[in-house]
N, C-alpha and C positions, 0 to 999 in steps of 0.2 A: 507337786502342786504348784498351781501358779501363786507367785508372791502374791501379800493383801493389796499390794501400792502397784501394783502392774496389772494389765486388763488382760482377760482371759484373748485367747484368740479368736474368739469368737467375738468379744468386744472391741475387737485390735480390726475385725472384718467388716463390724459394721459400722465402727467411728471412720473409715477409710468409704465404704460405700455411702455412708450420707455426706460425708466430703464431696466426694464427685457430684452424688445428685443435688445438693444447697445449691453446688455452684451455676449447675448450667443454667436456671431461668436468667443469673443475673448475668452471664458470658458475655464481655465486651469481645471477646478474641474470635475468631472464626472456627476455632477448633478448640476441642482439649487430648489432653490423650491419657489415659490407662493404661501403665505396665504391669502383665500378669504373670506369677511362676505356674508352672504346671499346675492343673488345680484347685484354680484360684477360688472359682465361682464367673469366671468372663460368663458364660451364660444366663447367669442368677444375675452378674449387673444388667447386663443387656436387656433383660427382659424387665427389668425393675427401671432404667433409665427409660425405654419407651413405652411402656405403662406413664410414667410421670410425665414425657413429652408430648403425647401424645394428643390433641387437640380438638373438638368439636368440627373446628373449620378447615381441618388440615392434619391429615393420616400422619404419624411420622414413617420415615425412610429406612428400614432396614437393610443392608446391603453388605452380602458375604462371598466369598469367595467359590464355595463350592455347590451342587445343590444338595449333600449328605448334609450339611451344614443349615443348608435354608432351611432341611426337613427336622432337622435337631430344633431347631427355636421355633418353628409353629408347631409343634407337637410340644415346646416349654410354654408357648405363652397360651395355645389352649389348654394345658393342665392347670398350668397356677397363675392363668390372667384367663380366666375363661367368661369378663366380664368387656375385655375386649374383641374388638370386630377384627377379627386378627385372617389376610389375603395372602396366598402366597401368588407372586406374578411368576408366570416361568415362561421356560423357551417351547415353542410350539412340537418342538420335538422329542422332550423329554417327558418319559411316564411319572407322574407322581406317585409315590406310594397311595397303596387302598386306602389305608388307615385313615389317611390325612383326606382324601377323596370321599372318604365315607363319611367324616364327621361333620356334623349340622351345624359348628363352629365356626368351619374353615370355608372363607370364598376363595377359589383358583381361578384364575384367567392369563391368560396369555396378552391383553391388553390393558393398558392401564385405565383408560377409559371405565373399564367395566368393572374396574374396583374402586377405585381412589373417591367415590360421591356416600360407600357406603362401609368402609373399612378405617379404623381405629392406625393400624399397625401394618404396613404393606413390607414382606419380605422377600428377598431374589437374590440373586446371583450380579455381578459388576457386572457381566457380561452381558445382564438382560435389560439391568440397569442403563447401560450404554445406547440401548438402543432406543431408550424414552426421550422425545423431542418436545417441546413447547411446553415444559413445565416447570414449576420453582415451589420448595415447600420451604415452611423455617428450619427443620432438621434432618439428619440421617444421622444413622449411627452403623460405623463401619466395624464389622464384626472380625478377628481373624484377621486387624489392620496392617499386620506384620507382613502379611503372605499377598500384600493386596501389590501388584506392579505400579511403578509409579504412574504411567501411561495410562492405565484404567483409573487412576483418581482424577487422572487430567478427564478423561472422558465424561466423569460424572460429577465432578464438580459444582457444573452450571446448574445440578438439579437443587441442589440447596445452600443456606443462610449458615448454616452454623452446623458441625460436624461433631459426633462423639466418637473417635476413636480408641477401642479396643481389643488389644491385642498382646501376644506373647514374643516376646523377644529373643527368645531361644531358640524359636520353632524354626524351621529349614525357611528361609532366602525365597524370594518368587524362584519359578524357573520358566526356560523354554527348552522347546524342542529343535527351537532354529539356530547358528550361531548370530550369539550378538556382539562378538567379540569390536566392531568396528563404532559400537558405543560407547564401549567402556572410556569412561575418565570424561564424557561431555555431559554437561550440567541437564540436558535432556534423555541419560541412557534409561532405555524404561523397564532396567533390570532391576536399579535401583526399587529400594521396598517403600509403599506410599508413604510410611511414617518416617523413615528416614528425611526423605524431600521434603516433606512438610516441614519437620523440625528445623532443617538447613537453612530453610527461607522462610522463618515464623521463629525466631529464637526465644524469642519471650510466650511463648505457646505455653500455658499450664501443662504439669506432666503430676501424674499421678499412679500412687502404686498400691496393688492390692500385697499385704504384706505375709501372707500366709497362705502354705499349700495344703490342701484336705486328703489329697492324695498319695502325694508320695509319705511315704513312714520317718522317721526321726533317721536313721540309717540311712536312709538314700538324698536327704536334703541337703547338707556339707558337701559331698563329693559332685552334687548335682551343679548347685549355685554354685560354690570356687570354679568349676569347669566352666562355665556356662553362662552364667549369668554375673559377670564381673560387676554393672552399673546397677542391681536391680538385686536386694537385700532382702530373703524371705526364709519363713520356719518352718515348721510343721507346725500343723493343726492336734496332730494327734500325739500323745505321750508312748515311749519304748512299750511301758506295758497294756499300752490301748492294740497291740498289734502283733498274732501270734501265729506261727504255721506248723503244726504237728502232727503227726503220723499214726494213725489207729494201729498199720501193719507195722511189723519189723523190716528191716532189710535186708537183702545181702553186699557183702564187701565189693562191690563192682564201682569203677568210679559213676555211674549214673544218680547211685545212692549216698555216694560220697557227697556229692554235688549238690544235690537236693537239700541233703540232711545240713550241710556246712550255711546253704542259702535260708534254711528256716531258722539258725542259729543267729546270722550276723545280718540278711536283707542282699545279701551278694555272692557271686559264685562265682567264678570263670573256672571253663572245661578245658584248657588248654592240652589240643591234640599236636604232633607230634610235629616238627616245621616244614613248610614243603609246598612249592608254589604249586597250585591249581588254576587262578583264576576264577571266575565267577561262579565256576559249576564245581563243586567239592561232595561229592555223594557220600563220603564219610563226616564230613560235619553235617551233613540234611539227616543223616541215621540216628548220628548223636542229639542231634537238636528236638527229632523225635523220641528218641529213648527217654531224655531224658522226660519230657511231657507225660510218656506211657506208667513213668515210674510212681509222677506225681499224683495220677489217679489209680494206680494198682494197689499202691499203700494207702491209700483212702485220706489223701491230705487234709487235715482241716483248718479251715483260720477262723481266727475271731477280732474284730473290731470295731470300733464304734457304733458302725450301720451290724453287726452279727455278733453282740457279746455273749453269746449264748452257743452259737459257733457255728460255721457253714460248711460243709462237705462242697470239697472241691471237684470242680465241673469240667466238663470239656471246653465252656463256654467261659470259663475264667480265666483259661490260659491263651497267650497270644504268642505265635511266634514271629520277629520279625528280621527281614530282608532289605539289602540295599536294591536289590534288582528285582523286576518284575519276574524274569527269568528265574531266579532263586527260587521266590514265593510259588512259582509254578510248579516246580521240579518236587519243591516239598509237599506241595499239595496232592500231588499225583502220585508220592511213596505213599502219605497218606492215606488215600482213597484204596490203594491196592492193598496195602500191608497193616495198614493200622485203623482198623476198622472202629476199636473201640475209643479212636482219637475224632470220631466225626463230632464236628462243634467248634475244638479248636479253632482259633481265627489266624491264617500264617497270612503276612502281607508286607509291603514295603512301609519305609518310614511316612514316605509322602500322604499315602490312604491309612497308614494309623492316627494320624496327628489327629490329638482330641478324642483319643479314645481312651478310656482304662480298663484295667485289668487288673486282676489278684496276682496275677504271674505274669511274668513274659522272660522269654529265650528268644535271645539276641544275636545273631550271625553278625560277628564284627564284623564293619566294611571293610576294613583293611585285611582279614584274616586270607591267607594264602595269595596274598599277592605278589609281583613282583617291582611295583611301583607304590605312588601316593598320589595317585592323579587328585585334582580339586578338587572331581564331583565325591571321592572315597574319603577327601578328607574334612569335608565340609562339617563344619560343628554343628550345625539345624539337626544334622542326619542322625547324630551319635546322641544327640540330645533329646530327638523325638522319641528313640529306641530304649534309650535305659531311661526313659520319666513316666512311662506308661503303667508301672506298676503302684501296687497300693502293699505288698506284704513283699516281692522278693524280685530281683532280676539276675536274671543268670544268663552269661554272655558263654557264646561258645566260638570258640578263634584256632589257630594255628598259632606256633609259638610263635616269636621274629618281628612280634611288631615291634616291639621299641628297638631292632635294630635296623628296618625299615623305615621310619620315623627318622632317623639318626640320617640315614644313607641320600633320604629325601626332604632334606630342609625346607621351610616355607620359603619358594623363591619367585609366588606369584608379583607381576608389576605393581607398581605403589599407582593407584589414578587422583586426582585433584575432583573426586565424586562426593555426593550426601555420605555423612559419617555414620555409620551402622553400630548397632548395640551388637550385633552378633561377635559372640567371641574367638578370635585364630584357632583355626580348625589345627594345623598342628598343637599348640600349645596344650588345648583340649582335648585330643587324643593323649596326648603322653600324659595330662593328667588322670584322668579316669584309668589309661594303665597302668599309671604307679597307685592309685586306690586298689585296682585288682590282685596287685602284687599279693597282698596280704590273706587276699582268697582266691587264690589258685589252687586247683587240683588239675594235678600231670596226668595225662593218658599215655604210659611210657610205649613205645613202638616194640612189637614181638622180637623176642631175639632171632638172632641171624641162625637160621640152623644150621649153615654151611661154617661157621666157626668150631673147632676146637676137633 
């Protein structure tokens, strides 16, 4: 129970969300910004700060990074703001979903012209943003600010007065697909993440934090935050006994049920197979990552929580499994489809297309598992931090043994640059910690004996 003298967290979320919202009518500053852990509610602010910003003479600015993203928050602010004129603007190329196309809520145009004289709340992508000329509102509120390239805030800038900045700081680094290596270290590299640059050159910028996650369980908050989130202090929302994973069937002694049964005990599991470089393609970890999935729904797992105290039969559609490569996610999708028929639902995908999603389960293919290096992109902490926070009752990582002597072999020895300072935490450092958390829940996959001995 929470003490009488300390506020529930649910009072802890909304003493923090009318914080932010008091301040901005009276914002002398150009920006503010919001730090969220996994969980927070970033969409329940967002949607709750442009409701209140939002103006008669003057739509406010929503602007996100992705357009699964765009489509996440006008399908929130027509469910619980359905008293706003809520536009989505998009790229001439892109199909909007039906849903959002069908409803008598939603205006869509490709121009802004043709929304901005009769919409409340206009949302898009930076990228379409970027392309709007001759206009200035009093707000935007930049969604996912974390992921946003500094380059694209330079682009959009000029569209408005005053900025609400919302975003998670854990979450993976912009990226590209080109090298930018001949930017790094100049005060214009546009790798850097918009909030970073902002902060750099606006020190006195409000920063504010949402202090609690809804998401992840009392079990996965400690190991999450110490890895990950070094400058940014948050709890769980939920109490050990608001959150349970139990089995109708019995098992057998196979480690697939070893694993499961250990992850619905403690919120963690690592499957550690047997040590052995592969590289990216490991078809005995995509078996095991699947087994173990097959096992979760044959024994009829059920959870209960907050949102299910009454309890939920686990789905195909609860469980996620994720991938550092696209190629991974493919390879598993395609055992999938051929061999594990009763697994259709499942959602297998990389860190980058899970970010902002949850799940009751998720199995984790460590980046680093079966390598023989620690290149940046495998060691990046965004990546390992997208992957184990997507759960809500249990994550179960499945690796090759070796990493922490791979770790060891490959010190962090990228160049130091004179750039914006980043909240993201040393991707080494964070690797070896969340390994020595798994230490304690390990189960061996020992390798068949040699039959040519003896």
């Amino acid at each position: 129970m929470t003490p009488p003298h300390q506020p529930s967290p649910q009072q802890q979320m909304d003493q923090a969300a009318r914080a932010v919202l008091e301040q901005l009518p009276t914002l002398t500053h150009r920006g503010l910004v919001v730090d969220s852990p996994p969980g927070a509610g970033k969409s329940t602010l967002v949607a709750q700060a442009a409701d209140a910003l939002a103006q008669s003479s003057a739509p406010c600015v929503v602007i996100t990074q992705t357009n699964s993203q765009v489509d996440h928050l006008v399908r929130r602010f027509a469910r619980h703001h359905p008293h706003l004129r809520t536009a989505r603007l998009t790229a001439t190329d892109h199909t909007v979903p039906h849903d959002l196309q069908a409803h008598p809520g939603i205006r869509i145009g490709t121009r802004i012209e043709a929304l901005e004289k009769t919409a409340d709340v206009i949302v898009g992508t930076a990228m379409k943003w970027a392309t709007v000329t001759g206009r200035r509102w009093p707000w935007a509120i930049i969604d996912e600010a974390y992921q946003m390239r500094s380059d694209m805030l330079l682009w959009t800038a000029g569209l408005f007065d005053r900025a609400l900045f919302v975003g998670d700081p854990g979450q993976l680094d912009p990226f590209s697909e080109v090298e930018t290596d001949r930017f790094h270290g100049l005060p214009h590299d546009p790798m850097n993440s918009a909030v970073a640059v902002l902060l750099a050159n606006n020190r006195d910028l409000p920063v504010h934090l949402l202090p609690v996650s809804w998401r992840l369980p009392p079990s996965a908050v400690p190991p999450i935050r110490d890895a990950f989130y070094p400058s940014t202090p948050f709890h769980a929302g939920s109490r050990e006994a608001d959150r349970t994973l139990t089995f109708s069937i019995r098992g057998i002694r196979n480690p697939a049920d070893e694993v499961i049964e250990h992850a619905a005990r403690t919120g963690w599991a690592l499957l550690e197979l047997p040590a052995r470089i592969t590289g990216q393609h490991d078809p005995e970890a995509f078996q095991a990552a699947l087994g173990i999935a097959e096992r979760l729904l044959a024994r009829r797992a059920i959870t209960t929580c907050e949102k299910d105290p009454e309890g939920h039969v686990l789905l195909p559609d609860d469980i996620a499994i994720g991938t550092a490569h696209r190629s991974q996610a493919h390879h598993i999708r395609a055992l999938l489809a051929r061999h594990y028929p009763q697994l259709h639902g499942v959602t297998v995908d990389t860190a980058n297309r899970l970010q902002g999603c949850e799940f009751r389960i998720t199995i984790v293919l460590h980046p680093l598992s079966g390598r023989g290096d620690a290149s940046a992109f495998h060691l990046e902490a965004g990546r390992l931090c997208v992957l184990t926070s997507r759960h809500r009752h249990a994550c179960i990582v499945v690796a090759r043994a070796g990493i922490a002597e791979l770790l060891d072999a490959h010190p962090s020895n990228d160049p130091v640059h004179p750039s914006a300072a980043s909240k993201i935490a040393d991707g080494w450092e964070a690797n070896h910690a969340v390994l020595a958390h798994l230490t304690a829940h390990t189960i061996d996959v020992q390798p068949p004996p040699d039959r040519r001995r003896g």
